[in-house]
N, C-alpha and C positions, 0 to 999 in steps of 0.2 A: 662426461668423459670418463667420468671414476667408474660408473658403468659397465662402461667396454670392457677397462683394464680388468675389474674382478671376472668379465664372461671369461677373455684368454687364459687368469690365474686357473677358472676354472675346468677349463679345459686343459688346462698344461696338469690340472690335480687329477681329472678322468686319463687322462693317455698313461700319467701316473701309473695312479691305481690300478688297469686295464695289464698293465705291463708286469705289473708284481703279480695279480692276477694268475696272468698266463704262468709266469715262473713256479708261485705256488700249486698250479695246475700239474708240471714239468715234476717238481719234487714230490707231488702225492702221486704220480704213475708213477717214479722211481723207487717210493715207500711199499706202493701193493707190487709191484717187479720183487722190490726186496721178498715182499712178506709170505709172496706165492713161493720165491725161490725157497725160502724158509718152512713156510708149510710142507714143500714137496719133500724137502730134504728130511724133515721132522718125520714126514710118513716111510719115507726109504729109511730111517733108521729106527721106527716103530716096526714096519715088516722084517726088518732083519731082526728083532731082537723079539719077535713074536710069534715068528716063524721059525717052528722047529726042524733043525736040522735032517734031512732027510735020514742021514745015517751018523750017529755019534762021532764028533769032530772034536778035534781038541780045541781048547776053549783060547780061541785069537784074541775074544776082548776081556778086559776085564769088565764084568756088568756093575760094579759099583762106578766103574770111570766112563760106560754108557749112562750109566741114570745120572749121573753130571751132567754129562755131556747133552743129555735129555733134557735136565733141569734149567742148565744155560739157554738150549737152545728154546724154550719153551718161555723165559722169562726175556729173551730176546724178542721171542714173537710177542709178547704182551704188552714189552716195550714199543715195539713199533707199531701195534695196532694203535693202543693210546694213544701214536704221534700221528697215525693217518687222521686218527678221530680229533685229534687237534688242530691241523692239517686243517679237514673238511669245519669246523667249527670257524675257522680264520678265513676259508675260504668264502663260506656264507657269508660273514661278517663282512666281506670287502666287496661281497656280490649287494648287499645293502646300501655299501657307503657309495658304490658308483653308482648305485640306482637312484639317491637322495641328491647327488651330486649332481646325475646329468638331469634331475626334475629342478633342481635346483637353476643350473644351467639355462632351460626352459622359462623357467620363473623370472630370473635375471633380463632373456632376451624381451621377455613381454613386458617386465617394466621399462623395460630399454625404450622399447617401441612405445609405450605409453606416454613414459617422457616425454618422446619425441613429439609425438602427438600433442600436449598437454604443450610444450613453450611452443611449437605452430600457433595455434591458437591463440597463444598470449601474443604471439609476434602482430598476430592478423589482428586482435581487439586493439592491442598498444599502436600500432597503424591506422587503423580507425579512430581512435579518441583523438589523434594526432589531428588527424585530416579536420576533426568535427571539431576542435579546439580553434586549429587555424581560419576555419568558414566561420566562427564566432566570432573570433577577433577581427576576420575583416569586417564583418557584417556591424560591429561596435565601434570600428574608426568609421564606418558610412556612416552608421546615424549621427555619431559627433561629428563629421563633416556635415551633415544636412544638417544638425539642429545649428551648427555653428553659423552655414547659409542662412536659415531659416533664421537666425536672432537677427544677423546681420539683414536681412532681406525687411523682418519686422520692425528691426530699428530703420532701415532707411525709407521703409513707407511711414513711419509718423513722423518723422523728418519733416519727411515731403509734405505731412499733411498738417504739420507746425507752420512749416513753410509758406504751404500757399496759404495757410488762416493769416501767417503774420501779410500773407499777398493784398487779400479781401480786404484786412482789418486797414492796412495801408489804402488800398482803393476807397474803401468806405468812406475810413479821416479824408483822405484828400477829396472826395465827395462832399462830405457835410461841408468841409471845409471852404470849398468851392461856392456850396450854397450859401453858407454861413456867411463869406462875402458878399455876393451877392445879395442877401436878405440885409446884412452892414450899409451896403450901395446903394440900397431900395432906402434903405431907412435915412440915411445921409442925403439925398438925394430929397426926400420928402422933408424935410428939415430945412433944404435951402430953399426949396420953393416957398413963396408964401401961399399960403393956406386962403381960398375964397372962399368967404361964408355969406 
């Protein structure tokens, strides 16, 4: 957002500049208006005081109070040339800074847009590791829910097969057991009888 604000600072610094610009534009035509009015007037009173009288006239000015008058106006004009030439110097200068300005300008919008560009991107990956984070963790209570079935599923088949061994091992006893009477019965039995030899 700090961005933005310096593209509008700089643009508020171009419409500036742009506007002293045109003013310094405004006061170097009013300086060469001056300078021209001045040159002209320097030549009408170079023709008059150059320009010999057609027929002997008494003497209206005094020529020490024209070469004054000449010298003022001549160091008037040299004065204001220096200032047009300072003028045009200040003018350049400002034709520069608005040119840096609005490159600048330029530069600012294209990181702008870069920016922009650049946290899209981060929005779209940090969206995706999200997603691919969360398919992990479900994918990781599934297997702990299956291995948990699976222990539970393995513990109750040996159970089962505890179970039915203790099932056989009981059938079996009670089998011998059975015989083992039996064979007891046979033998008890042979025991009462008398033996003929």
């Amino acid at each position: 957002m700090g961005l933005f604000n310096k593209r509008n600072e700089a643009a508020e610094q171009l419409s500036a500049l742009q506007a002293e610009l045109r003013q310094v534009y405004e006061r170097l035509d009013a300086a060469d208006a001056a300078k021209a009015d001045l040159a002209r007037r320097l030549e009408d009173l170079t023709t008059t005081v150059t320009t010999p009288p057609a027929e002997p006239a008494p003497a209206l000015v005094d020529e020490r109070r024209l070469g004054d008058v000449e010298q003022r106006l001549s160091a008037q004009l040299d004065a204001l040339s220096a200032s047009v030439d300072d003028q045009r110097t200040h003018l350049a200068d400002l034709a520069l800074v608005a040119g840096d300005t609005a490159r600048k300008t330029d530069d600012i919008a294209q990181l702008a847009e870069k920016m922009a560009a650049i946290d899209g991107r981060v929005d779209r990956v940090s969206v995706e590791l999200t997603n691919q984070l969360t398919e992990m963790g479900n994918e990781l209570d599934e297997l702990h829910r299956r291995s948990t079935e699976l222990e539970i599923g393995v513990l109750e088949q040996r159970l089962d097969d505890v179970t039915s061994g203790q099932e056989r091992l009981a059938n079996e006893q009670a089998r011998y057991e059975i015989q083992f009477r039996e064979d007891l019965a046979e033998i008890a039995e042979r025991f009462r009888r008398p033996t003929v030899r």
